[in-house]
matplotlib code that plots the C-alpha trace (Angstrom):
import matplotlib.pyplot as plt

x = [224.0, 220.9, 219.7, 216.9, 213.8, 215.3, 216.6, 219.8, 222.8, 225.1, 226.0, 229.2, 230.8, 234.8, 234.9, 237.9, 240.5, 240.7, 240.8, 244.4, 246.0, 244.1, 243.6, 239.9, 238.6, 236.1, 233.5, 231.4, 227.7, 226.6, 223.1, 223.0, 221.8, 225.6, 226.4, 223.6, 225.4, 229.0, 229.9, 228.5, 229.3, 232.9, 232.7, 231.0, 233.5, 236.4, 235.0, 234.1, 237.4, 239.3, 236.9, 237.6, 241.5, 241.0, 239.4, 242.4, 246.0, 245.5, 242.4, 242.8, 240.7, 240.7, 239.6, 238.1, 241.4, 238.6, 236.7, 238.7, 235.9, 236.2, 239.8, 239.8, 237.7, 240.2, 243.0, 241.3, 241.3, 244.7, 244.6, 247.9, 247.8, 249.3, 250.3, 247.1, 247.0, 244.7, 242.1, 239.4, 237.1, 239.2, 242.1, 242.2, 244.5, 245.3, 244.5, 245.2, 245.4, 247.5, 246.5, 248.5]
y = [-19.0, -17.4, -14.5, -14.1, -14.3, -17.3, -15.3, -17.0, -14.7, -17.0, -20.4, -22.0, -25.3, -26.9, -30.1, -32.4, -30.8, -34.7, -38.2, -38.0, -35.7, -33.7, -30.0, -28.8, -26.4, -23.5, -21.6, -19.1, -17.6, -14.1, -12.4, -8.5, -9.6, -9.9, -6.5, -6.0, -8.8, -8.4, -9.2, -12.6, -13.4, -12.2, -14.4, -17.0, -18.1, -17.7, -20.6, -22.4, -22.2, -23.0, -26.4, -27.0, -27.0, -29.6, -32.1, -30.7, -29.8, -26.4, -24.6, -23.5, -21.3, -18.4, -15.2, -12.2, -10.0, -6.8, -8.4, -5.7, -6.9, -10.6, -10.1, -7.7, -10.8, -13.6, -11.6, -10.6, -14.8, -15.5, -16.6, -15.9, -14.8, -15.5, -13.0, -11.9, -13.9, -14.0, -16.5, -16.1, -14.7, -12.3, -11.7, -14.0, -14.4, -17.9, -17.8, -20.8, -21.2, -23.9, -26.0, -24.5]
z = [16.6, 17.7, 19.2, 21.7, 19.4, 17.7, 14.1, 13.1, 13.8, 12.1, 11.1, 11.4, 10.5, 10.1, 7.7, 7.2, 4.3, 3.4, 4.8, 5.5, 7.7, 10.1, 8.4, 9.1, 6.8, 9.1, 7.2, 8.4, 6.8, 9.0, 8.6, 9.1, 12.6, 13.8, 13.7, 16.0, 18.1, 18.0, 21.3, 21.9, 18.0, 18.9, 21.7, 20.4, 17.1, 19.6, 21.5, 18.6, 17.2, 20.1, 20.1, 16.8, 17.1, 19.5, 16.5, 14.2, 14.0, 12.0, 10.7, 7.0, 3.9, 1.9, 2.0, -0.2, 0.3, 0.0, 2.6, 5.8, 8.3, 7.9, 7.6, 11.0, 12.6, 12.0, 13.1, 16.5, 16.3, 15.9, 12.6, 10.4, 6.9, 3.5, 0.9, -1.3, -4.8, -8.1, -9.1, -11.7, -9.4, -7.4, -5.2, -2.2, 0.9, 2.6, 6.7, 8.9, 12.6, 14.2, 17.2, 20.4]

ax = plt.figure().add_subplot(projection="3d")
ax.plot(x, y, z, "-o")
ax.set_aspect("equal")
plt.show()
C-alpha cells in the first residue's frame, strides 16, 4: 500500500501454514507513514483480509502480547485471541480468524 506520492505505507502478504490443509499465515510490515493514514490502512487490510479468507479456511500467527496497537488492530478485524505464553524472545499471543 501506497500513498499519494508513491512512499510505501505498508506491505502485506498471507503464505500457506503448509502443503496440507488450508491455514494461511498473514503478516504485516507498517512504516510510520500509517499513522498518517489510518483510515484507508484500516480500510485497506479489512479488504485484504476478507480476500484472503476466500484462498483459506482460517488465518493464523502470533503476536508481541506488548504490542496494544497491533493487538487493538486485529481485534477491530475480527480476529480471536489465545491466552499470552512465553518463548525465548518474549511473551506472545496466538490470533486466528476463521473463514465465515
Amino acid at each position: 500500500m501506497r500513498d499519494a506520492e508513491g512512499r510505501i505505507i505498508c506491505m502485506a502478504g498471507v503464505s500457506p501454514y503448509s502443503l496440507i490443509g488450508n491455514t494461511g499465515v498473514p503478516w504485516l510490515l507498517g512504516t510510520e507513514l500509517v499513522d498518517r493514514h489510518k483510515r484507508a490502512f484500516m480500510v485497506e487490510t479489512r479488504r485484504v483480509v476478507t480476500r484472503w479468507l476466500t484462498m483459506f479456511d482460517v488465518l493464523r500467527n502470533v503476536v508481541d502480547a506488548r504490542y496494544v496497537a497491533a493487538l487493538r488492530w486485529l481485534d477491530w478485524l475480527g480476529f480471536e485471541f489465545g491466552p499470552p505464553f512465553v518463548l525465548a524472545h518474549g511473551v506472545f499471543r496466538r490470533v486466528w480468524k476463521e473463514s465465515p
